[in-house]
N, C-alpha and C positions, 0 to 999 in steps of 0.2 A: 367558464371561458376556455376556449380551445386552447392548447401548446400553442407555441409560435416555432412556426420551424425557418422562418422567411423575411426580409425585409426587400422589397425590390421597387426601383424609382421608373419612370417613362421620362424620356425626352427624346429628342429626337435622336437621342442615344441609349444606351442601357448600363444601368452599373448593380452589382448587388453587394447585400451587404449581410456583415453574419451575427452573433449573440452576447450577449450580459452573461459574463459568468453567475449572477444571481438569478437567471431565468433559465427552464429548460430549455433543454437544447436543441429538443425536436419540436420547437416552437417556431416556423420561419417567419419572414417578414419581409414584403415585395413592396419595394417603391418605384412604380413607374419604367422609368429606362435605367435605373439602378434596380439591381437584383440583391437582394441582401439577404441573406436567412441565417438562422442560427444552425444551421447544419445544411439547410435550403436557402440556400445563398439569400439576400433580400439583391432586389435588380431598381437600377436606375437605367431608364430609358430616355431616348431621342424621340419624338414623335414620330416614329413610324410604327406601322402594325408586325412587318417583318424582319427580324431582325438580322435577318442575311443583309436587311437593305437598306440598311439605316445607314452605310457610308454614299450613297447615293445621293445625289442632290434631290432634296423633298419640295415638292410645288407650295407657294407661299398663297393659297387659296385664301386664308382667314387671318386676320391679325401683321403683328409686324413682321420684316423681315429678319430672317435667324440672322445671329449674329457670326462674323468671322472671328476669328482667334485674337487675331489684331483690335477688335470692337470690345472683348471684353474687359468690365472692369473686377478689382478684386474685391473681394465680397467684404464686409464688417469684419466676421470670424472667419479665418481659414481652418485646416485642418491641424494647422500645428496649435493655433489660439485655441480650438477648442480641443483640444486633447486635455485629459484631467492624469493618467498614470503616465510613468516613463518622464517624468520633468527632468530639467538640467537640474543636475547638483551643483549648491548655491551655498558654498560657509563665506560667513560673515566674521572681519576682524572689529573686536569693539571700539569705540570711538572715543578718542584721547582726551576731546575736547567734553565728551558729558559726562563729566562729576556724577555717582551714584550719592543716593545721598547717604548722611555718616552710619543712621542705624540702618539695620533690616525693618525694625516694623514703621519707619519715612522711608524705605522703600515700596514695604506693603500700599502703604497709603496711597503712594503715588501711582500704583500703578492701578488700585482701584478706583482713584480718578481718573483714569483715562479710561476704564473701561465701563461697559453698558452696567449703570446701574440694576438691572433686574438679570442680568445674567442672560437672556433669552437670545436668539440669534435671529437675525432678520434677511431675508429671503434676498439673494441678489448682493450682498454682501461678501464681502471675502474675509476668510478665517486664517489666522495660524497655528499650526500642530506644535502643540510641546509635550515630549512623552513623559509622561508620569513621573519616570523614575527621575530625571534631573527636576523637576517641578515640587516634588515630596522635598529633595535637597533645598532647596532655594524655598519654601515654608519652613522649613525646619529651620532656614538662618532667619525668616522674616518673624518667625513667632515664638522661636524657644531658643533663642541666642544661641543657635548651630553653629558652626563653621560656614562663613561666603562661599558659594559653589561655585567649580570653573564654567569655562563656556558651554553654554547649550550646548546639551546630545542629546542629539533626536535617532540617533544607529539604531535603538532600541527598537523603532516603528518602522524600519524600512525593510524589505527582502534582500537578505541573501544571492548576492549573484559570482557567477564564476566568472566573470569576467571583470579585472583586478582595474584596466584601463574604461572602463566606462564612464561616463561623463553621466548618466543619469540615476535618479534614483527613484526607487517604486516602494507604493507603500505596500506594506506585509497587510496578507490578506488577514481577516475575521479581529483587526484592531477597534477596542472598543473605550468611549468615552468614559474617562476619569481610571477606569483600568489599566489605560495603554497609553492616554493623549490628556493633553487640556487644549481648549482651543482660547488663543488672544484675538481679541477684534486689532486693526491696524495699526490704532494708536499705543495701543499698550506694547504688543509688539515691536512697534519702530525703538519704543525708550528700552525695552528688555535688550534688543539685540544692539543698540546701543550704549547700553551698559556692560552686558558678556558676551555679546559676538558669538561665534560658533554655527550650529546647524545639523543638515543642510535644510534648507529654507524648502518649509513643507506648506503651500498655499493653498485652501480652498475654496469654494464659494457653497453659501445656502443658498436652497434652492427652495419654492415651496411645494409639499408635500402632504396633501389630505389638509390641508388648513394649518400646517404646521410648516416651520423652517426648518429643514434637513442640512447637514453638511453632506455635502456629492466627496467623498471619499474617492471611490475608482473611477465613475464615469462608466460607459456602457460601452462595452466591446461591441465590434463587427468586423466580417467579411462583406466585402465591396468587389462587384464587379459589374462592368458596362456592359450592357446586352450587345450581342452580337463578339462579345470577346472575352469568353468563358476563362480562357486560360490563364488570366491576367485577375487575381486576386488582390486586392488591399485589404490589409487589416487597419482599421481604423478604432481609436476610442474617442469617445465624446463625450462631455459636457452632461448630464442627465437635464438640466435645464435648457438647451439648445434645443429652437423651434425644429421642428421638419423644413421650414425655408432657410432656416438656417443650415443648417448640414447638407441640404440641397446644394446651398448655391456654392458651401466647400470644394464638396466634392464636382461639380459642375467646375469648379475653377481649375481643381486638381487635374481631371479630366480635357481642358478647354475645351467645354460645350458649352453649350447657351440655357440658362436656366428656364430661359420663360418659354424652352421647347423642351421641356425634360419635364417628366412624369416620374413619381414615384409609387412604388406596389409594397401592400402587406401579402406576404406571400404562407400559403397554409398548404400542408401535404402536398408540398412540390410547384403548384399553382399558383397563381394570381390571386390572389385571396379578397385584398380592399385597394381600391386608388385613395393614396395620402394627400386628397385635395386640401385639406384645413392646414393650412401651412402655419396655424396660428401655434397650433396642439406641439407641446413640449414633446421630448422624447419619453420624460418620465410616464406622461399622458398615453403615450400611443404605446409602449414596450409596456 
């Protein structure tokens, strides 16, 4: 299969968009009137052919009338909903009122009642990250009469940033299950952070993957820009599970354009490469 150097969209606008750090880079990918590549911008467009003329009013020949700024509405996912890196940092105080219970292993218990019997993870689901090392702690009181550990820390799993006032928090890249993380399904989670509070509150969702339920960890980078306005780059991250209609009609919101006039392009060696008509196909699918 070729590199992807390009993500680029069509509507009667143009935006493109740019790469997965897990995918080369000189891989683009052209949607349409968005232009997106991984180094070759991917583009989303307006349904015009020229893109000097896409701010033009386009004749409504076939289909409905595009819509005005004022006629749109906002999509399911926006761009913040589907973002998966860069979250608000989220600590949790514990809850006064839920009693743990007296030992650690009727705490084990309990929480492997709330959790999936078979351990497997189910597609569409949302996970929580508990990094290893406070979770070794907290078995060690549930199974060999340790010391009760304090509140969840999860610092272990996130990146390093110089900036001391930032409100968000990203996870450290090449972090790997049972080495770095455990994941709790919701319920088990709700009663853990119920119990020790702490954080910050690291959320994912499975996605599915070759027939298997993957946790989406990063999400998939891109550059985004609207044809016809090169200069104007968005970095956007998404979802690995978010359709191509989905992140279409985002970025269409982002942009106020009209989706059902917007075109998206897989873009290869600078060019147009595929129109992203199958608005069904996930991102994991198409990248």
């Amino acid at each position: 299969m070729p590199t992807r150097e390009g993500y680029n969209g069509d509507d009667d606008s143009t935006v493109a968009a740019g790469s997965d750090p897990n995918v080369d880079p000189n891989f683009p990918f052209d949607n349409g009137n968005f232009e997106t590549s991984f180094d070759d911008l991917p583009e989303l467009t307006e349904t015009a052919e020229d893109p000097d003329a896409v701010d033009e009013e386009l004749p409504n020949t076939i289909g409905p009338k595009k819509k005005s700024v004022d006629e749109l509405t906002e999509p399911t996912y926006t761009l913040e909903t589907l973002a998966v890196s860069n979250s608000k940092s989220v600590m949790l105080d514990p809850d006064e009122d839920a009693t743990p219970p007296a030992t650690g292993p009727e705490e084990e218990t309990a929480i492997d009642d709330l959790s999936d019997s078979n351990g497997s993870l189910k597609a569409g689901q949302n996970y929580f990250l508990v990094s290893s090392r406070w979770w070794r702690q907290w078995k060690q009181y549930t199974t060999r009469g340790g010391q009760r550990p304090g509140p969840i820390d999860n610092s272990s799993l996130l990146q390093d940033s110089l900036d001391d006032t930032s409100d968000t928090v990203t996870l450290r890249r090449g972090v790997m299950e049972r080495t770095d993380y455990y994941t709790l399904g919701p319920e088990a989670w709700d009663q853990m952070a119920k119990w020790y509070g702490g954080g910050p509150v690291i959320k994912r969702q499975a996605f599915a993957n070759r027939g298997q339920a993957s946790i989406d960890l990063y999400g998939i980078n891109m550059k985004v820009k609207r044809t016809g306005d090169s200069n104007i780059v968005l970095e956007v991250n998404s979802a690995k599970w978010a359709t191509i209609e989905e992140l279409k009609s985002a970025l269409c919101w982002h942009f106020k354009i009209d989706p059902d006039h917007t075109r998206f392009w897989d873009y290869y060696s600078g060019r147009r490469y595929a129109l992203l008509d199958i608005e069904t196909k996930t991102l994991q699918q198409v990248w």
